[in-house]
C-alpha positions in Angstrom: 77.3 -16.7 -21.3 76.2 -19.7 -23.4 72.6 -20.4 -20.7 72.1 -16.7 -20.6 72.5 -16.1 -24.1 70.5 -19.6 -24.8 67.3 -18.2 -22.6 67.9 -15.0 -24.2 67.6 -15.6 -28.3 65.3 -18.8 -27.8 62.2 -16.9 -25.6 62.7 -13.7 -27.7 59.0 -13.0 -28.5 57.5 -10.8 -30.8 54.3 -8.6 -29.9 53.0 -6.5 -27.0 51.7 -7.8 -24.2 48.5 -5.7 -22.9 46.7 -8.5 -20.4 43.4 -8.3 -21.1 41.4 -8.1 -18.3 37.5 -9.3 -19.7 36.1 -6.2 -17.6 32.5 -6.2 -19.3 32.2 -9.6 -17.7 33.6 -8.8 -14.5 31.3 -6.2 -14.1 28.6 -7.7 -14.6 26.5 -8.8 -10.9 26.3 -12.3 -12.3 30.2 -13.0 -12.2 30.3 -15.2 -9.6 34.1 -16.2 -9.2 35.2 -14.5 -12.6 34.6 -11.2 -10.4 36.7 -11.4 -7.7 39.8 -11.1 -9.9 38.1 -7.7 -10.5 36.6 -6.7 -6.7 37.0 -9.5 -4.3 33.6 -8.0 -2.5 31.8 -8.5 -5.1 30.6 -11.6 -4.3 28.7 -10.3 -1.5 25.0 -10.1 -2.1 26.1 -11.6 -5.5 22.6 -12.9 -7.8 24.1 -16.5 -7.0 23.2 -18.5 -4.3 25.6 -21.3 -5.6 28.4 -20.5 -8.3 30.8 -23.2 -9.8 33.7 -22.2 -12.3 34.3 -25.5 -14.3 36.7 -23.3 -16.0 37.2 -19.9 -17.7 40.2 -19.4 -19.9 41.6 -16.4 -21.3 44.1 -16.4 -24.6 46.2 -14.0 -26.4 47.8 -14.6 -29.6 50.4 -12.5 -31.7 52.5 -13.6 -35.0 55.0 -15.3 -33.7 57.2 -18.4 -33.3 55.7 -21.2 -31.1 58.3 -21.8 -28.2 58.5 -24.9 -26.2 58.6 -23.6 -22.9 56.2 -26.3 -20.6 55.3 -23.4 -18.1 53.5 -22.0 -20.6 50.6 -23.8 -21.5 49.1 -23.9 -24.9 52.4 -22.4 -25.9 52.7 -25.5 -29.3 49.1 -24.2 -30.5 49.1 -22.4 -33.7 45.7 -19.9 -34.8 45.4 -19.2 -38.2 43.6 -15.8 -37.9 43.3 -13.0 -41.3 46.4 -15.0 -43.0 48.9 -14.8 -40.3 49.9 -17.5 -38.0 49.3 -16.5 -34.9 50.8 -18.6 -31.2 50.0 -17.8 -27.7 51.5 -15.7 -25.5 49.3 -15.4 -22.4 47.3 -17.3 -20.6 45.2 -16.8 -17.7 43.2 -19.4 -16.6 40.3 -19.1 -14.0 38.6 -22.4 -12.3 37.9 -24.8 -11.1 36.3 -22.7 -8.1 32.9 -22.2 -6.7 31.4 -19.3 -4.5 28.0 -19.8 -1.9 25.8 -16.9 -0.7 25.8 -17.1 2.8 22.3 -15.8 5.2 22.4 -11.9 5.1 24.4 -11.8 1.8 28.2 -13.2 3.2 29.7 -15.1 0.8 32.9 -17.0 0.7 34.5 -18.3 -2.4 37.5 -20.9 -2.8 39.0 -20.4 -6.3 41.8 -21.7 -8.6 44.2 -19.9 -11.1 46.5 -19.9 -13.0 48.3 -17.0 -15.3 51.4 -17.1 -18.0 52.6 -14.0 -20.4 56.0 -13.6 -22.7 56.4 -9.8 -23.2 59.6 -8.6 -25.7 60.8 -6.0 -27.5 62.7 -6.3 -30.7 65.4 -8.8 -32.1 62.4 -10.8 -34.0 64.4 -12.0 -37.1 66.9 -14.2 -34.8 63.8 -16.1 -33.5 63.1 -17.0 -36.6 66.9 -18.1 -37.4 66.7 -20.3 -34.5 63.3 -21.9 -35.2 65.1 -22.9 -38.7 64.3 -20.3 -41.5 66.9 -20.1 -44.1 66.6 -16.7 -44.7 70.0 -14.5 -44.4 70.4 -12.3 -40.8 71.9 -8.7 -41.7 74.8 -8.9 -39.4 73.5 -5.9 -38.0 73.5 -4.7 -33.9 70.4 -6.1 -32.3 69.2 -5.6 -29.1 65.9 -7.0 -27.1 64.0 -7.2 -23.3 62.2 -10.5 -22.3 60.0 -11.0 -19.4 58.6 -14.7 -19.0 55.9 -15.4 -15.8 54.0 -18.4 -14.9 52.5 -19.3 -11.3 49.3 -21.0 -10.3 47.1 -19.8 -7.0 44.8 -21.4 -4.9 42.7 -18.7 -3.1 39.6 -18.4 -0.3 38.0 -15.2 -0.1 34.9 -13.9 2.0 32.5 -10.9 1.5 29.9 -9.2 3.5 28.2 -6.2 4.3 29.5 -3.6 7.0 27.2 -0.7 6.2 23.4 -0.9 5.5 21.9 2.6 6.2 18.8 3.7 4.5 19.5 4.0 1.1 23.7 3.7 1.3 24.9 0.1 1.1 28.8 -1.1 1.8 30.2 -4.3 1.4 33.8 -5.0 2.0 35.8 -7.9 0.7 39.0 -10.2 1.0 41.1 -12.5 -0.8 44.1 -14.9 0.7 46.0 -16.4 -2.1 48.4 -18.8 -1.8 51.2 -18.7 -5.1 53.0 -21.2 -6.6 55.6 -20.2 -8.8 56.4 -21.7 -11.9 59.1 -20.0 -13.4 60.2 -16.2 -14.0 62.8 -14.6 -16.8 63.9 -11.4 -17.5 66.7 -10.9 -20.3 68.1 -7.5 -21.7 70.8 -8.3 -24.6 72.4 -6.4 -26.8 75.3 -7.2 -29.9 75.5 -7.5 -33.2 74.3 -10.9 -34.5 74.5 -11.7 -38.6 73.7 -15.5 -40.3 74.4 -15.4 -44.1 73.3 -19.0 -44.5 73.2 -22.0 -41.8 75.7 -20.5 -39.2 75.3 -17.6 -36.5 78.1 -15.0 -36.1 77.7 -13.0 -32.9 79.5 -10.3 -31.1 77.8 -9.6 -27.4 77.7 -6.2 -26.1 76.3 -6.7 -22.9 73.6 -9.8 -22.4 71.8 -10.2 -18.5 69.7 -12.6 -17.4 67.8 -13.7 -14.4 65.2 -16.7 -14.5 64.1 -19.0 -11.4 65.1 -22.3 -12.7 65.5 -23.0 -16.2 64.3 -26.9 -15.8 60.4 -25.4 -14.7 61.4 -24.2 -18.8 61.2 -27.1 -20.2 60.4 -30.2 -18.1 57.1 -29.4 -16.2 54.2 -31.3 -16.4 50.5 -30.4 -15.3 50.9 -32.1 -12.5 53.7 -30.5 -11.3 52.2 -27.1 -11.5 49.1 -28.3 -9.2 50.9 -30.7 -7.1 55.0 -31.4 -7.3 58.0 -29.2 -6.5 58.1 -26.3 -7.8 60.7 -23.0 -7.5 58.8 -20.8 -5.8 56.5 -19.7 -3.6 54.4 -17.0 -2.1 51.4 -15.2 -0.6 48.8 -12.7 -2.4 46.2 -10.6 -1.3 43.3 -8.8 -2.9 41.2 -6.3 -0.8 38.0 -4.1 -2.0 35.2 -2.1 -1.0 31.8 -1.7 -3.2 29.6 1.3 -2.1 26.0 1.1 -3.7 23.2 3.0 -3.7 19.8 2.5 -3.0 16.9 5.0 -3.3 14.2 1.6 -2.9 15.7 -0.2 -0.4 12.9 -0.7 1.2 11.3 -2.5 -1.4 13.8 -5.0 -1.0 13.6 -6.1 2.7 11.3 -8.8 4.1 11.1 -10.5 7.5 12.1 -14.0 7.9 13.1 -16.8 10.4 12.5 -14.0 13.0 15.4 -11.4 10.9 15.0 -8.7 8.5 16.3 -9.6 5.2 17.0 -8.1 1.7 16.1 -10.1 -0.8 19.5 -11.2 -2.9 17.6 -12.4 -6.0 17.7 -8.9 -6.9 20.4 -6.2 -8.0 19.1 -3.3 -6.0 21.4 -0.4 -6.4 21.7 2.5 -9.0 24.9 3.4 -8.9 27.4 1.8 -7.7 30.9 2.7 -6.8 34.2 0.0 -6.4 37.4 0.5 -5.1 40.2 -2.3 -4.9 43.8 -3.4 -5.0 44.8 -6.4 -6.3 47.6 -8.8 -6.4 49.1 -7.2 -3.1 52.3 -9.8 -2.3 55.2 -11.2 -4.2 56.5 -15.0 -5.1 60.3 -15.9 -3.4 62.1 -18.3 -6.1 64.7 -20.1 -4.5 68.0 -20.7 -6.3 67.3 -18.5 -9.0 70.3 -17.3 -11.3 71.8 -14.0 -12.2 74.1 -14.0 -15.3 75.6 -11.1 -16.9 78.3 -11.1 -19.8 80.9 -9.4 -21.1 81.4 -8.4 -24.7 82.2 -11.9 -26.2 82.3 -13.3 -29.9 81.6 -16.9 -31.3 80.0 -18.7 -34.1 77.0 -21.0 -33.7 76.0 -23.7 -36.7 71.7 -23.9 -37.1 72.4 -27.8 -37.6 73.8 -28.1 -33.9 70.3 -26.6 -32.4 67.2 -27.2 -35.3 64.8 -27.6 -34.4 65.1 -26.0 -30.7 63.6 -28.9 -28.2 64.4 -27.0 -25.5 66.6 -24.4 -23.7 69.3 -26.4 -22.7 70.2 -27.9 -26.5 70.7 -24.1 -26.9 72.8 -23.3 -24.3 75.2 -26.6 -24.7 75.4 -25.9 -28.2 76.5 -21.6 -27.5 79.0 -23.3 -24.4 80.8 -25.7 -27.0 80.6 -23.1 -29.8 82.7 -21.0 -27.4 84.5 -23.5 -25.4 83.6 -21.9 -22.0 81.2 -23.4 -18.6 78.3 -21.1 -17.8 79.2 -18.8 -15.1 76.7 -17.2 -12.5 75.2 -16.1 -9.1 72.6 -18.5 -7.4 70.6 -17.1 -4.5 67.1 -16.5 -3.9 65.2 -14.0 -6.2 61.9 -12.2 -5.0 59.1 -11.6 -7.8 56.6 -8.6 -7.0 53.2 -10.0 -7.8 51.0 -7.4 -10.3 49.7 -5.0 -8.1 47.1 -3.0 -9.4 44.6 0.0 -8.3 40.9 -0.3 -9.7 38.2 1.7 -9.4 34.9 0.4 -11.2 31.6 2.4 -11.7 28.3 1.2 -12.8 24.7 2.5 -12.7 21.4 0.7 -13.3 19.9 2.8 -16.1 16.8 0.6 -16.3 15.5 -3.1 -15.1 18.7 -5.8 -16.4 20.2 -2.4 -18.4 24.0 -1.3 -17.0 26.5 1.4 -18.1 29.7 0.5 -16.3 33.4 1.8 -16.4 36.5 0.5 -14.8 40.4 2.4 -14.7 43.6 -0.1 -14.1 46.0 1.4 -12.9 49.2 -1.1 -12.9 52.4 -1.1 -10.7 55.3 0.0 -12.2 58.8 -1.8 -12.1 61.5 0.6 -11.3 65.2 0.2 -10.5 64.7 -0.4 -6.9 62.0 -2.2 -7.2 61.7 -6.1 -7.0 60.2 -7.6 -10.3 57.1 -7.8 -11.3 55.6 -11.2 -12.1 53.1 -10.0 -15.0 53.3 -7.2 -17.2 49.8 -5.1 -16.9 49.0 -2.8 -19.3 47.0 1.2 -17.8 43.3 0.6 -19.1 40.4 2.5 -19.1 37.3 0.7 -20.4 33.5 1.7 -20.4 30.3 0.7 -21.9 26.8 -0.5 -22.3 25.6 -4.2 -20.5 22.4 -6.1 -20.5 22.3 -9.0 -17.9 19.8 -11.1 -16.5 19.9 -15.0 -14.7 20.0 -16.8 -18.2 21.3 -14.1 -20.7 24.3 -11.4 -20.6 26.1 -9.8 -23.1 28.1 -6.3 -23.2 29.9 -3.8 -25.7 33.1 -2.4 -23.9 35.2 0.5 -25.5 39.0 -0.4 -23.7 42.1 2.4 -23.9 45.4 1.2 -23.0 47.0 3.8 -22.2 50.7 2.5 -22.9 49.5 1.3 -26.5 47.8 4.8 -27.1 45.1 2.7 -28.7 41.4 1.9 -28.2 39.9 -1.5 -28.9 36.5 -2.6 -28.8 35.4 -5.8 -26.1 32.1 -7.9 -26.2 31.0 -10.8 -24.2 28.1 -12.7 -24.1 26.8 -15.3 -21.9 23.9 -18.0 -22.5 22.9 -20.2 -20.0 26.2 -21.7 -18.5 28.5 -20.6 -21.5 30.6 -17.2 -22.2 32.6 -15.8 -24.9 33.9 -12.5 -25.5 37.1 -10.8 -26.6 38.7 -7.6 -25.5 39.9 -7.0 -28.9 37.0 -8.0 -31.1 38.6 -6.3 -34.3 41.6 -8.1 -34.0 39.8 -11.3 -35.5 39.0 -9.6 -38.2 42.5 -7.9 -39.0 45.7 -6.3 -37.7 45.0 -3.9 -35.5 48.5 -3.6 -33.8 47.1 -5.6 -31.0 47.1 -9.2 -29.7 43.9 -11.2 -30.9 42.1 -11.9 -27.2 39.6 -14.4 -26.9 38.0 -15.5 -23.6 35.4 -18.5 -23.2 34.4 -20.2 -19.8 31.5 -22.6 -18.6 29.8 -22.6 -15.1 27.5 -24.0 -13.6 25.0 -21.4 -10.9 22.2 -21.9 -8.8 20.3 -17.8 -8.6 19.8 -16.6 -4.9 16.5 -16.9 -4.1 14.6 -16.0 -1.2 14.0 -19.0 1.3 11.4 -21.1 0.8 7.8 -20.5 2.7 5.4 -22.4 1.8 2.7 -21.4 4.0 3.7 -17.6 4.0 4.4 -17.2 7.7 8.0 -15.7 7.2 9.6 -19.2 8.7 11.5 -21.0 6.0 10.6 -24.4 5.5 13.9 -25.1 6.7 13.1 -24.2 9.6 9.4 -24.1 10.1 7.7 -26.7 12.3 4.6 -26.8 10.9 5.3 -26.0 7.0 2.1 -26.5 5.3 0.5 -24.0 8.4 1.2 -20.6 9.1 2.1 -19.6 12.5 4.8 -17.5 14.0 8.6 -17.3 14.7 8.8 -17.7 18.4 7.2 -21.3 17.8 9.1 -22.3 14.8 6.9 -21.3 12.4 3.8 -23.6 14.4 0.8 -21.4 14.6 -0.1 -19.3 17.9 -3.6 -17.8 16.7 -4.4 -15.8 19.7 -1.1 -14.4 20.0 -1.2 -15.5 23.7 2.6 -16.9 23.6 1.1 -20.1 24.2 1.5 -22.7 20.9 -2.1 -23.9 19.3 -1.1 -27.6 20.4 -0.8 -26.7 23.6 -3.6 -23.9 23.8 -7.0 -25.1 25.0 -8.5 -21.8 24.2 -6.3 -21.0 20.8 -8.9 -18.6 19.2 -8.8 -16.3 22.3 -6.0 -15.3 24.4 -4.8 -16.5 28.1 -2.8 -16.9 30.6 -0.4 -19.9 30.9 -2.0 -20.8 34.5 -5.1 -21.3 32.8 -4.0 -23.4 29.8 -4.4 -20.1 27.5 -8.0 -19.9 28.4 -9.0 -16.3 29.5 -11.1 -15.4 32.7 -11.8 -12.0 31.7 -13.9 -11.0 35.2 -11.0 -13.3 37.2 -14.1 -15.0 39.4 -12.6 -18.8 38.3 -14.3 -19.6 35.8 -12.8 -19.9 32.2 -14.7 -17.2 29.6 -15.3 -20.6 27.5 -17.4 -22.1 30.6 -18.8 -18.6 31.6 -22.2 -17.3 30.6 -21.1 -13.9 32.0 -17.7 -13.4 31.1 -17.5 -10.3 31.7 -19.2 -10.3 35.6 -18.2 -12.2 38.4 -20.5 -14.8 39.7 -20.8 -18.2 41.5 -20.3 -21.8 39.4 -23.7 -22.6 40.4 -24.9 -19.8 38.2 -22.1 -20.6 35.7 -20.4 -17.5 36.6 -23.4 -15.2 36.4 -24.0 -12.6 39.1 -27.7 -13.0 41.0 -27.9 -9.2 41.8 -31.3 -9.1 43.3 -30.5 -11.8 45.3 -34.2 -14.0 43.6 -32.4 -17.6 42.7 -32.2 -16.3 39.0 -28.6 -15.9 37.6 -28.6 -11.9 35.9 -28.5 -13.6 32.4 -31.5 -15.1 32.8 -33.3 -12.6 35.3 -35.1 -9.6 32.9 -35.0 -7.5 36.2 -31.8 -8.3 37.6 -32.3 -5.8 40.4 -35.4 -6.1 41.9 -36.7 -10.2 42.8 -39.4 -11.9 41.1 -40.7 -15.1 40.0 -39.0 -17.8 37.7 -42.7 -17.7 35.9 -41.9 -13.9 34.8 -38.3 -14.2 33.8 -37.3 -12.9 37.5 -39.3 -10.3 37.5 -42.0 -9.2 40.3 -45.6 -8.7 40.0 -46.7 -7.1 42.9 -50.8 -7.5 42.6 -50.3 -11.0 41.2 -52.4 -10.6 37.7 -49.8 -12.4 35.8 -48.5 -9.0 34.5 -44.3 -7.8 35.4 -45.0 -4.4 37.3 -42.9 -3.0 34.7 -45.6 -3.6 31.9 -48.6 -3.3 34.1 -50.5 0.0 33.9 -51.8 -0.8 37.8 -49.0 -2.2 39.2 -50.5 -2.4 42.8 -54.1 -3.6 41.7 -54.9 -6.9 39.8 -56.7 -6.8 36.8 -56.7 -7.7 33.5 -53.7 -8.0 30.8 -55.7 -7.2 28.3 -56.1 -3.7 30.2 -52.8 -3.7 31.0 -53.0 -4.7 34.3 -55.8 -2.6 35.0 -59.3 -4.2 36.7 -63.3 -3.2 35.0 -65.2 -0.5 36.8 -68.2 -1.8 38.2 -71.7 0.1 36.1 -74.8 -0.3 37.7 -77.7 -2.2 36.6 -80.6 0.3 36.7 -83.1 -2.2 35.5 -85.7 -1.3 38.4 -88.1 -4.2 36.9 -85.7 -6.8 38.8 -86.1 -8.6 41.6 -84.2 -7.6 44.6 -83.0 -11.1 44.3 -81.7 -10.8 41.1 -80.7 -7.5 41.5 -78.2 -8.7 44.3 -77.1 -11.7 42.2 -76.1 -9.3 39.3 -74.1 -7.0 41.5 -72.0 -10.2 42.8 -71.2 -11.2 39.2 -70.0 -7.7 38.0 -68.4 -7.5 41.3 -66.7 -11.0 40.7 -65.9 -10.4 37.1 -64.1 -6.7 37.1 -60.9 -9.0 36.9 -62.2 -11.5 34.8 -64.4 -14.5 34.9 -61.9 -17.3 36.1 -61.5 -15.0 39.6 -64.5 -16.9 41.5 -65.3 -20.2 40.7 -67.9 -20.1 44.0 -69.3 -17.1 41.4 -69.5 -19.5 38.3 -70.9 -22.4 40.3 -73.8 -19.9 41.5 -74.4 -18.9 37.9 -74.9 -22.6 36.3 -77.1 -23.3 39.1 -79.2 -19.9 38.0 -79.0 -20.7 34.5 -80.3 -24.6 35.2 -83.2 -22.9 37.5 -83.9 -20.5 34.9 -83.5 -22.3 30.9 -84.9 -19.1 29.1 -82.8 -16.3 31.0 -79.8 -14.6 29.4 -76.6 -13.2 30.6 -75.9 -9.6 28.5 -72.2 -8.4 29.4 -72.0 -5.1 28.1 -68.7 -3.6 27.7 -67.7 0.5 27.9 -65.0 2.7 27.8 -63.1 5.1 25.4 -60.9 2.5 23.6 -63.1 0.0 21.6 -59.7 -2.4 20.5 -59.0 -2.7 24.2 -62.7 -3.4 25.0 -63.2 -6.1 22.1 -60.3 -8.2 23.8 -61.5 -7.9 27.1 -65.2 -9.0 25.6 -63.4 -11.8 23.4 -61.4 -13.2 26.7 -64.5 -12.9 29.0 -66.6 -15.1 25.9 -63.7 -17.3 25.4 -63.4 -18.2 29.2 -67.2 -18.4 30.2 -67.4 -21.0 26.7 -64.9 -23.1 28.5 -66.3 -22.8 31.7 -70.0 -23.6 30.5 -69.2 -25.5 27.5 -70.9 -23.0 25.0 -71.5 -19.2 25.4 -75.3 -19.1 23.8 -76.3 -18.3 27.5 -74.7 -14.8 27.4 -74.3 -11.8 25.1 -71.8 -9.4 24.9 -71.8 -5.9 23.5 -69.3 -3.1 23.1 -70.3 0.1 23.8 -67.7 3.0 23.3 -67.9 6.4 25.6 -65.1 8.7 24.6 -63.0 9.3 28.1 -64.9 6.9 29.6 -62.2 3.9 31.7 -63.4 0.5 31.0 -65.9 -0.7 32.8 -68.2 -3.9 32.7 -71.9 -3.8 33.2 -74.1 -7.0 33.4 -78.3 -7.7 32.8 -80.3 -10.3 32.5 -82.3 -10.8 29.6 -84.9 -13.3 28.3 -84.7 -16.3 25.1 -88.2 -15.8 24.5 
């Protein structure tokens, strides 16, 4: 009776214990860690690329005595808050942990906790008897239920997507944690209990008990929590499914290192829709005690036990005060953990601008249920959020539903530092509510989308040639012609080939690369450089102007069948020399009708106009003749007199024949020329002789 009734006055706890849960926070797409106590696959596709928890710490306070109980950190600290002394009575303590954004948004986390409450009902004078107030105790029945939980976890999760349809996007999430219990104690007492000065009178109608190990009370260190023996153990789960969607998905993928991604530095959903249950598993205390009394009576002087130290000065000073050893059952003692349903909603109302909601919906103890480790309040919460990379903040309306009462959250975060409440009005007064407070510091990296410097959708990780674009099948090293073949290995990388050829096309396949080819497009021999020689003429087709029919090198290849110089394609008289300047065409002979000449000279004109029809430089035996007349005969004249029906065409054939017989002769003042123009009439030449004098 004395440990049992020791545990039972000394942790009696005034307040209501509600477990705040910082939802705004948790909501938010920038939680990193702090979210996976919310929806463990939340961390998938998270806005972090690299998250660290240095630590987040979450208080409640209540008026209350302090109690020395070691499991309960923070448990000596006193708040003075609106004129009331105020000392903790929960604790839940997130960090150190970090998270990392795996490729195609996984993400695995490995996290640290650790979480504390005292939750009573009742029998609040007597607490303050024990803790040394003078004041007089009505000896009056009493009675009063304690819970007491503390246990640490160390925890690895792991998220990732398993739907990503259109607009729909699911991601599933895990978390394994392993518990270490710290100590559990539940107490239900009930008597009549009166102190009119220094002393205790009590009278016990029934008082049960049932706590772990009543040393973790009072003799753990830090250290032990982390790292020493402890009284218990256990295993934890957390499971949880996020459906989100999407109406521009689309907007959101891009190609890279030869995948399609979606780019994580965004939040890309407009509703979204969360399901989870947490704290799935219990803690097994070994050597735990049971105590229950019978109706007993004793006395109990405030001098044997002021101030309280610890549990045991209690229960030594109760034993002697009633002469008796404590009594008990040791066996082992299974904890539930907290289980809880949540379902969370949010929807993106514009760019960085949130209206979320979450519903906890606690496990209840029950008479054939095993014990749960923390008390958890139902809550409904819901509210406004504004978050970005480098600024959050939130305004949360919570209802517990136990409580009947509403309080109003905040939090706001600035670069690596938060701070919020869940019950900002209790700083300000007495609300009927624990003042909450949260704060926490982390240190993030945003998710970004790889590195490309050269914009070829190869990360620089990755990518070969990094200040060059090129493609994914060489490493992000440049393949220009698209020919599978890699530029540095490519002899032809501006136009596509085959492998056997070096990635040098031979588009007419005659062996000759299209780089070395002057017809690329036609077969041909090397000797032509590839070109075809159709007409068979010693002139490769790109360089023959009549690649079907032979001719000459001198006219491009092609032929010139009456030899005036002229391609029978431009000459009007293909099949009869004459002149270009008739196209091709020869003079018609006119006949001198001079009858005053001499049959001689009369002869001797014929043969020039006969010699001359296709210009002058025909007969040089002609031309010879001629100087020898002109030397035997210094005052005759030549008169050339040119007709037909075209007098541009008849000047050049007048200019050519005075041009040549100047050359020939070395001046043309022996000869005269005249154009004489005779509609219909074809060119024809016509030659007298004429007199200086």
């Amino acid at each position: 009776m004395p440990k049992r009734l020791l545990i039972g006055i000394l942790c009696l706890v005034p307040g209501f214990l509600i477990a705040q849960r910082m939802t705004g926070y948790q909501l938010s797409n920038y939680a990193g860690t702090n979210g996976l106590s919310l929806n463990p696959s939340s961390i998938a596709d998270s806005r972090w690329g690299t998250y660290v928890n240095i630590g987040t710490v979450s208080f409640q306070a209540a008026n209350q005595p302090r109690v020395p109980l070691a499991t309960l950190f923070f448990a000596q600290a006193n708040i003075k808050l609106h004129g009331q002394n105020l000392a903790m009575k929960e604790v839940d303590m997130h960090g150190p942990g970090a998270m990392y954004q795996l490729p195609n948004n996984h993400a695995f986390a490995v996290t640290t906790r650790y979480r504390s409450d005292l939750n009573l009902t009742g029998a609040f004078d007597l607490i303050d008897w024990f803790q040394g107030s003078t004041a007089p105790l009505a000896d009056i029945n009493r009675s009063a239920h304690l819970t007491s939980t503390a246990f640490g976890e160390i925890a690895l999760s792991y998220a990732l997507p398993i739907i990503v349809k259109d607009h729909h996007f699911v991601k599933a999430g895990g978390t394994y944690k392993y518990i270490r219990g710290l100590q559990t104690t539940e107490l239900a007492a009930n008597g009549k209990f009166g102190a009119p000065s220094d002393w205790l009178g009590y009278s016990l109608n029934s008082l049960t008990t049932t706590y772990s190990d009543l040393i973790t009370l009072n003799q753990l260190t830090f250290g032990d929590a982390l790292f020493g023996k402890i009284p218990g153990t256990g295993n934890g789960f957390d499971i949880g499914l996020t459906y989100e969607f999407r109406p521009e998905t689309e907007s959101f993928y891009y190609p890279m290192d030869g995948k399609t991604l979606v780019d994580a530095s965004a939040t890309k959903y407009k509703f979204r829709f969360g399901l989870s249950l947490l704290d799935i598993g219990s803690i097994r205390y070994k050597n735990a005690s049971s105590w229950m009394v019978q109706p007993r009576e004793g006395t109990l002087l405030q001098s044997e036990i002021k101030p309280p130290r610890t549990p045991t000065q209690v229960r030594d000073a109760v034993a002697r005060s009633l002469g008796i050893v404590p009594e008990g059952t040791i066996g082992d003692l299974t904890v539930k953990l907290p289980q809880t349903l949540s379902v969370q909603l949010d929807a993106q109302v514009r760019k960085n601008w949130f209206v979320g909601a979450a519903w906890w919906k606690p496990t209840r103890p029950s008479a054939d249920r095993a014990a749960i480790a923390q008390h958890r309040a139902e809550l409904i919460t819901f509210g406004p959020r504004y978050e970005s990379a480098g600024l959050e903040f939130s305004a949360m309306v919570n209802y517990w539903r136990e409580l009947g009462k509403v309080s109003l959250g905040t939090h706001v975060r600035y670069g690596m530092f938060t701070i919020g409440s869940d019950n900002l009005v209790g700083f300000i007064t007495d609300n009927g509510m624990s003042a909450h407070l949260f704060a926490g510091v982390t240190w993030s990296i945003g998710a970004k989308r790889p590195r490309d410097s050269d914009g070829d959708h190869v990360s620089d990780q990755r990518d070969f040639c990094p200040s060059v674009p090129g493609v994914w099948l060489f490493q992000g090293c440049p393949d220009t012609d698209n020919d599978g073949i890699q530029d540095k290995d490519d002899n032809c990388p501006q136009d596509a080939g085959p492998k056997s050829n070096k990635g040098c096309p031979d588009s007419d396949g005659d062996g000759i690369l299209d780089k070395n080819d002057a017809c690329p497009h036609e077969p041909g021999p090397a000797k032509y450089k590839g070109c075809p020689d159709t007409d068979g003429d010693g002139i490769a087709n790109n360089e023959d102007e009549c690649p079907a029919v032979a001719g000459p090198a001198a006219l491009a290849g092609c032929p010139d069948t009456d030899g005036d110089g002229l391609r029978d394609h431009q000459d009007t008289c293909p099949n009869e020399a004459g002149l270009k300047e008739l196209d091709g065409c020869a003079l018609k002979a006119v006949a001198n009708k001079d009858t005053t000449l001499s049959e001689q000279d009369r002869v001797f004109v014929s043969q020039l106009v006969k010699s001359w029809l296709r210009g002058v430089q025909g007969n040089k035996a002609v031309l010879e003749q001629l100087k020898t007349y002109l030397t035997a005969n210094p005052t005759r004249l030549i008169m050339l007199e040119f007709l037909g029906g075209n007098e541009e065409q008849l000047v050049r054939v007048a200019t050519l024949f005075k041009d040549d017989l100047g050359v020939y002769f070395g001046t043309a003042d022996r000869f005269r020329f005249t154009v004489n123009v005779l509609t219909g009439q074809a060119p024809g030449l016509a030659v007298k002789l004429g007199n200086s004098q």
